[in-house]
LOZAVO-651434 format. One line per 4 residues: number of its first residue (from 1); their letters; for each residue x, y, z of C-alpha. Coordinates in pm, 1 decimal. Each point is the difference from the previous one (the first is absolute). Layout:
REM residues N
NUM = A = X:Y:Z | ...
//
This chain:
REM residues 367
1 = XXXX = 16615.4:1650.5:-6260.6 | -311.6:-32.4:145.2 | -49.4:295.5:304.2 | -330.2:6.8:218.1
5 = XXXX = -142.3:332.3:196.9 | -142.4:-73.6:288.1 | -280.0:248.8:135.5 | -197.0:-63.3:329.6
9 = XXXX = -349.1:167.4:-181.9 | -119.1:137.4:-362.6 | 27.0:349.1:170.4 | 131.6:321.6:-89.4
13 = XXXX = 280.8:43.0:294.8 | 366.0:57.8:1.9 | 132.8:-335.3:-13.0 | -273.3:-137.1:-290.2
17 = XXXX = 46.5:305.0:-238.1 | 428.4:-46.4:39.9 | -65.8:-376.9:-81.7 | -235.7:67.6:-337.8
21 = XXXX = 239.1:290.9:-85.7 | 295.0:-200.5:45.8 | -204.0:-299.0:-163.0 | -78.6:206.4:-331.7
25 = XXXX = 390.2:121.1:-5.0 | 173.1:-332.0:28.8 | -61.8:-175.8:-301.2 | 214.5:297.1:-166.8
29 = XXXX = 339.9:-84.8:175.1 | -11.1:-317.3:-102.1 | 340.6:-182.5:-192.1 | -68.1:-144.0:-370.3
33 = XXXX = 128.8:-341.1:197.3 | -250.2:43.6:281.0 | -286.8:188.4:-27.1 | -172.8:146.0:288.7
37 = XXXX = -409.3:-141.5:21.9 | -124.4:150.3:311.0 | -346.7:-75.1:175.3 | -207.9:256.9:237.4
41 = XXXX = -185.6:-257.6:210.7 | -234.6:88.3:290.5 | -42.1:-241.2:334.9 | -336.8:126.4:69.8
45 = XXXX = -311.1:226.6:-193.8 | 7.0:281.4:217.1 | -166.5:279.0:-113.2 | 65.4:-81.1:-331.6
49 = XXXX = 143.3:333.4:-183.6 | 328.2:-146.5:-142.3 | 65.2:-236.1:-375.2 | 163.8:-258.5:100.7
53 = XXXX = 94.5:-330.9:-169.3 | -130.7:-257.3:312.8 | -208.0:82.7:277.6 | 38.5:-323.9:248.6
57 = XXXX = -253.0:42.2:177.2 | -348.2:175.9:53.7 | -92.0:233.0:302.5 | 285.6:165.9:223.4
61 = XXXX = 122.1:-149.1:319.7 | 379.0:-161.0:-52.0 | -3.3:-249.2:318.6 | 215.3:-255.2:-18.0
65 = XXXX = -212.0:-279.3:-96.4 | -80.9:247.7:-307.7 | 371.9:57.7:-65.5 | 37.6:-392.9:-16.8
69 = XXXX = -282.2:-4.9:-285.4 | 169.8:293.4:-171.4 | 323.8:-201.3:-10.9 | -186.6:-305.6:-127.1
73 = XXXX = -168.9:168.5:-240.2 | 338.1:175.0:-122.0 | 252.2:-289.4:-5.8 | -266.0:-136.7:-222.5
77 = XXXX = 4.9:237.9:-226.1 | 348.9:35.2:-7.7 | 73.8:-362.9:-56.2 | -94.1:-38.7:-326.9
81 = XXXX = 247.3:241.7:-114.8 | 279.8:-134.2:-203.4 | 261.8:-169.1:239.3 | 246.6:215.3:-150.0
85 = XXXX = -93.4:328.2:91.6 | 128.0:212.6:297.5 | -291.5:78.9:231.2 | 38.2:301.2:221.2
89 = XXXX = -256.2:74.3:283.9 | 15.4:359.2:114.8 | -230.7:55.9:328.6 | -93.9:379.8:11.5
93 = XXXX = -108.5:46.9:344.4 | -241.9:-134.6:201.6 | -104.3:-383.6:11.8 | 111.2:-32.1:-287.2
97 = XXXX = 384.6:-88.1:129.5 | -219.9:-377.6:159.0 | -139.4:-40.4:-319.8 | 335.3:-15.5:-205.2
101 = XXXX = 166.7:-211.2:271.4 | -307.2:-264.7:-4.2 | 33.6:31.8:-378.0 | 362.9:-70.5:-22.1
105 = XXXX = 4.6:-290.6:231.8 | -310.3:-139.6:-204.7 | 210.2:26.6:-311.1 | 289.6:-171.1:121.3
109 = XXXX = -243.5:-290.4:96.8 | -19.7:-23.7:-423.4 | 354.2:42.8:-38.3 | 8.4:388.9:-115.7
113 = XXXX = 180.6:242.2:148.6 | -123.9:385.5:58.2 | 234.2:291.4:173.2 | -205.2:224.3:226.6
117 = XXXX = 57.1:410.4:16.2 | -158.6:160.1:290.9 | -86.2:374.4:-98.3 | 75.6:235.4:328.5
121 = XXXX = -223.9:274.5:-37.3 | 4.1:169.0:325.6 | 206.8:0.4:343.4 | -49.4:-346.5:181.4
125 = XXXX = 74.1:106.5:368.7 | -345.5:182.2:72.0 | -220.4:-311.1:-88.2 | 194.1:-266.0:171.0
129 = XXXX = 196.4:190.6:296.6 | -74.3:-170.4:311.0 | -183.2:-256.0:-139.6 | 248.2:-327.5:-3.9
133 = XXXX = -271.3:-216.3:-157.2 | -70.3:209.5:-292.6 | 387.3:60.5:-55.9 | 127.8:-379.0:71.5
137 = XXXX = -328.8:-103.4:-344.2 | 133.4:295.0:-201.8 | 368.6:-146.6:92.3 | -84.7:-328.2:-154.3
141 = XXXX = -187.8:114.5:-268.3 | 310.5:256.9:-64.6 | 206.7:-254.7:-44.3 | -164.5:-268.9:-241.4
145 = XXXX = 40.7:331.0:-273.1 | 370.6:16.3:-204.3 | -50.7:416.3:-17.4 | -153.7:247.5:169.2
149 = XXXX = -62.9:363.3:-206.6 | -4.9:278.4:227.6 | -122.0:306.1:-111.2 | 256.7:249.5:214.2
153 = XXXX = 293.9:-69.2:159.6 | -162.2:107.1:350.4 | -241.1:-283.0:-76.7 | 270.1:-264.9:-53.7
157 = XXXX = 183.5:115.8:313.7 | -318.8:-2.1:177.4 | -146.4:-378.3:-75.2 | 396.4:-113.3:79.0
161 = XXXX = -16.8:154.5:333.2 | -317.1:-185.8:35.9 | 142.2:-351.0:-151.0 | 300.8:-4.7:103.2
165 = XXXX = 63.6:-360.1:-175.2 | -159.3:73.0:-291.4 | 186.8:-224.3:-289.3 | -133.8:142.0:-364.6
169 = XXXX = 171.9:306.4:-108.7 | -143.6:369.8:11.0 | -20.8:215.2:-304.1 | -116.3:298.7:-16.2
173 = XXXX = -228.3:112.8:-261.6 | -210.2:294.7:-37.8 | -360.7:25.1:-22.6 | -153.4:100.2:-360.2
177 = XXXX = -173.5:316.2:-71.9 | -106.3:90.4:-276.7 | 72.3:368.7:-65.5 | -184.5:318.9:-183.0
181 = XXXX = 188.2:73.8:-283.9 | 39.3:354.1:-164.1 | 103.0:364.4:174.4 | -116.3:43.0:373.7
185 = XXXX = -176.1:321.5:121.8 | 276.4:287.2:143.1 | -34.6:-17.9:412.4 | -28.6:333.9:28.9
189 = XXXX = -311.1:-21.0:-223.4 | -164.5:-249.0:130.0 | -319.3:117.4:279.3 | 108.9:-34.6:410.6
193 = XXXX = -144.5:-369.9:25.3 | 134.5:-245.0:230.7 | -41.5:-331.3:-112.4 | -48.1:-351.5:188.7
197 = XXXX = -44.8:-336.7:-206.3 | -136.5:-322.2:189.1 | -185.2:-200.1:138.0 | -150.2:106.6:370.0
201 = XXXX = 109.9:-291.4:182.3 | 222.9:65.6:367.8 | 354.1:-15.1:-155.6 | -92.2:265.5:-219.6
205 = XXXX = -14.5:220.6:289.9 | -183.6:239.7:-145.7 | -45.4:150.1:338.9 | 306.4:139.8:30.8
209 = XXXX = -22.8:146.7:-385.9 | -293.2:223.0:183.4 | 220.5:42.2:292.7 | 291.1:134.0:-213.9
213 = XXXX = -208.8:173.4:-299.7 | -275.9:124.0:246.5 | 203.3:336.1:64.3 | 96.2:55.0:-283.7
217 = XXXX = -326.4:37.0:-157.9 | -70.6:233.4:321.5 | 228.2:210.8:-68.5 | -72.4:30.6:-414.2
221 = XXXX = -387.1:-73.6:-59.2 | 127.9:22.0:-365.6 | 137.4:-368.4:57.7 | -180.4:-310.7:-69.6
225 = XXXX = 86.3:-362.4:47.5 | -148.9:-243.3:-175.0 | 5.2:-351.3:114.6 | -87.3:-299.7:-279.9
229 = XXXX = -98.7:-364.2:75.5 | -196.3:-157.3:257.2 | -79.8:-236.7:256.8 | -86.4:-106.7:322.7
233 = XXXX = 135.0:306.8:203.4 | -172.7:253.6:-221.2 | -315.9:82.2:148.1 | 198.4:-3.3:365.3
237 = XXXX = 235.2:285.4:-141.4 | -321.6:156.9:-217.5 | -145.7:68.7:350.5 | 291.7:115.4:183.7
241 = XXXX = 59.6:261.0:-258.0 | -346.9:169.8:19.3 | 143.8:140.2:352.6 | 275.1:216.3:-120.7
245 = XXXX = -43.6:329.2:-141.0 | 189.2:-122.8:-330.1 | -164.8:-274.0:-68.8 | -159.0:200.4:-354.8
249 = XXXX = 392.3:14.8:-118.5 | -45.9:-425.3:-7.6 | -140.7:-239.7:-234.7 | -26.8:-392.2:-16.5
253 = XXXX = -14.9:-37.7:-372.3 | -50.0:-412.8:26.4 | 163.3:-247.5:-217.1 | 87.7:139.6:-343.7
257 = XXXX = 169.7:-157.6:-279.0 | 348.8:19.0:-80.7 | -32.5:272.4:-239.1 | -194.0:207.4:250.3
261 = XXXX = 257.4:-35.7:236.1 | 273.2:118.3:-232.4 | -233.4:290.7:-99.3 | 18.5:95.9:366.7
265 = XXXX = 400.0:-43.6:-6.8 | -1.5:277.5:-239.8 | -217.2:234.6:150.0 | 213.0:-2.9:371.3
269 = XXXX = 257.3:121.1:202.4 | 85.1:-311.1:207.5 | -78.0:-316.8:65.2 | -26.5:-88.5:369.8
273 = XXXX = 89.5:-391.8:147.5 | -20.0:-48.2:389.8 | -30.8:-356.2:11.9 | 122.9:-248.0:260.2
277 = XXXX = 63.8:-291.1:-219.5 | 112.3:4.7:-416.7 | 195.6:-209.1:-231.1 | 63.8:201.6:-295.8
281 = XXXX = -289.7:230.0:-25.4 | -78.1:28.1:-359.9 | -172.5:322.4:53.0 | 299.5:148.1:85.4
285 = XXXX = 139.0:-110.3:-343.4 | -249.6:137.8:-219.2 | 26.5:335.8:214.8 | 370.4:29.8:-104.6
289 = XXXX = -124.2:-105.3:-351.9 | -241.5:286.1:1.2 | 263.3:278.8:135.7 | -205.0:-12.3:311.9
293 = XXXX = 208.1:115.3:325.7 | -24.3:-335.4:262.6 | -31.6:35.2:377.1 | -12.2:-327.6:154.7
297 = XXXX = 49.8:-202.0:356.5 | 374.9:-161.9:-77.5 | -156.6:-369.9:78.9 | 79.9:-309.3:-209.3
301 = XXXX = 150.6:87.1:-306.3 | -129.5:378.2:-10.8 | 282.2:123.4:58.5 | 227.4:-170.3:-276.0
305 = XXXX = -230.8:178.6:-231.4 | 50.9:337.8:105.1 | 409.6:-64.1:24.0 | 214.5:271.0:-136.5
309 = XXXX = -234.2:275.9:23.3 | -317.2:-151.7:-209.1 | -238.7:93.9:314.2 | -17.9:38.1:383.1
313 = XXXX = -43.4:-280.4:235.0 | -51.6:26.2:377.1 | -26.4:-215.3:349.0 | -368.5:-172.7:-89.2
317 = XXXX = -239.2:116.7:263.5 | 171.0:380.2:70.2 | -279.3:220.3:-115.4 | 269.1:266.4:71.1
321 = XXXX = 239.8:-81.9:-233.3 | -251.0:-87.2:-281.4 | -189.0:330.4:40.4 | 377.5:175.6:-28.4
325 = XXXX = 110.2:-210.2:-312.5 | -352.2:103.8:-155.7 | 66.8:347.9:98.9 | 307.2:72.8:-212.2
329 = XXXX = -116.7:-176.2:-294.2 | -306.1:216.9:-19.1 | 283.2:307.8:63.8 | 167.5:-155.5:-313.1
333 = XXXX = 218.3:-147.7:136.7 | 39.6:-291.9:-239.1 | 211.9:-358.1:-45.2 | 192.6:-29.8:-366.8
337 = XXXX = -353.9:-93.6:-142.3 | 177.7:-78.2:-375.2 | 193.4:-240.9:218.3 | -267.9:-181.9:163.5
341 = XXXX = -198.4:-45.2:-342.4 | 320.0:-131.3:-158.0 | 63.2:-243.4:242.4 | -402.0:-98.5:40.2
345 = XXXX = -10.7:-66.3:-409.8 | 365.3:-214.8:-6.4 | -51.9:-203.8:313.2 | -401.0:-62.7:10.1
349 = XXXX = -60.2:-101.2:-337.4 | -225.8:-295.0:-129.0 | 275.7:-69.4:-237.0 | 311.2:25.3:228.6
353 = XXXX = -134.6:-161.2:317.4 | -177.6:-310.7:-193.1 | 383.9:-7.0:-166.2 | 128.1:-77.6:338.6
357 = XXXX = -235.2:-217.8:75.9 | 53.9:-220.0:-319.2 | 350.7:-27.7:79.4 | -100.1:-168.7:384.9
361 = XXXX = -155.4:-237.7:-142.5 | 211.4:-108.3:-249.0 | 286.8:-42.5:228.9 | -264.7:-205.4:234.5
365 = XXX = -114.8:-212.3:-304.7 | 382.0:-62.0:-82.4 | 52.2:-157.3:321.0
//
């Protein structure tokens, strides 16, 4: 069996690193019958950061003209596999969804066959609410696949809401993430840091993390929070800041590398979401990997993570409610952390999520 990521750029983001991660881990699950050979290919250059088996083309825009060269340029590729090899096309995100449709219907022109998975990484009904055109091309496009992978439940609900014909069946499977292995630090030794991990973009809302957090390091100039990544709402946020007389209790460390970002997970008390719009945060996962306490906005699948006392969600955009959450954590008031890194290592796993994936597309390949 013969399975192709799709990624929109060679970049470092959330739906590129799950593809090479999922990419590297698939070959693994494969039966002695039918071996798994998997592909990372790349519709565009981008900025270039990520090993990939194909890059289609050079530069970065994805218009459509572009996407009909990147199917071209695929189906050719893909045709001179043996005829008698299952070919799976998974689009993660993106443009790349076009590209695998062209693709299949180029294949078909040479008499092959090749089952499309659409990856759902993230709520659908904030990027195409109120906008018929955009939903009725994502409706079509939808429909050409034979599976759709949601990450959360709340995802799958959400995109059938929005598609209320959609055909393929929804499964739902998790995003990977990699976890630290090894003991955790004890909470209550840990130093009063409030920690905030992504990018600065508008649904982070990392606004209302000030909003909430802002009294609280009032009220205890002990307290820090600590905010990692960037982007293009940093400086805007930077400058607001200066104002307040706590601003000194704040820093913008940057980007960091994963290991720097799990060295931070062991040296805080919380981890603070408020974001407007999430799939499956990952973040969250490797908090409840790392024994960290998680206070997040209960949007997208948020708050399927924090289920059965694993962490405290609220009503995104109530500054109110997150500052109170946040509040009895740093009193010590605590979810079953043991819990919450149990279920993180069983359910998040490269292994055990790849696993589930291998078994899709078998049954799609036996069909």
């Amino acid at each position: 069996m013969q399975v192709i990521q799709l990624i929109n750029h060679r970049e470092r983001r959330g739906a590129e690193l799950f593809a090479a991660r999922l990419a590297e881990e698939l070959p693994r699950h494969g039966e002695p019958a039918a071996p798994v050979d998997v592909q990372l290919v790349a519709l565009a250059e981008g900025r270039g950061e990520l090993p990939v088996d194909a890059c289609l083309l050079q530069g970065r825009s994805l218009s459509l003209p572009r996407c009909l060269l990147a199917a071209t340029r695929l189906a050719a590729r893909l045709a001179a596999l043996p005829a008698s090899e299952s070919l799976i096309l998974q689009a993660n995100a993106g443009r790349t969804l076009w590209v695998a449709v062209f693709t299949a219907w180029l294949l078909r022109l040479r008499g092959r066959h090749a089952a499309i998975v659409y990856r759902q990484a993230s709520l659908a009904s904030p990027w195409l609410r109120d906008r018929r055109v955009v939903t009725a091309v994502q409706d079509f496009f939808l429909n050409r696949c034979q599976a759709v992978a949601s990450i959360a439940q709340a995802c799958a609900d959400d995109l059938r809401s929005m598609h209320p014909g959609l055909l393929p069946p929804i499964e739902v499977i998790p995003n990977i993430v990699p976890l630290v292995s090894g003991d955790v630090r004890p909470w209550h030794e840990r130093p009063q840091v409030l920690l905030m991990v992504g990018a600065f973009t508008p649904e982070k809302d990392h606004g209302l993390a000030l909003q909430a957090v802002g009294p609280l390091l009032a009220r205890n100039p002990a307290l820090l929070l600590f905010f990692l990544g960037d982007g293009p709402e940093r400086i805007r946020w930077n400058s607001v800041l200066a104002s307040y007389s706590w601003a000194s209790q704040v820093a913008f460390v940057g980007n960091v590398s994963a290991d720097t970002v799990a060295e931070h997970m062991q040296r805080a008390r919380a981890l603070v979401l408020s974001s407007r719009i999430e799939g499956q945060p990952g973040v969250i996962v490797e908090a409840l990997g790392a024994g960290l306490p998680v206070v997040a906005t209960g949007v997208g699948g948020v708050p399927e993570l924090l289920a059965d006392n694993r962490g405290m969600s609220v009503a995104a955009g109530d500054a109110d409610a997150l500052r109170a959450a946040l509040d009895r954590v740093l009193a010590g008031e605590l979810p079953d952390l043991h819990a919450a890194r149990d279920y993180a290592s069983q359910t998040f796993s490269p292994a055990v999520v790849a696993a589930q994936f291998a078994q899709l597309y078998r049954r799609l390949a036996a069909c």
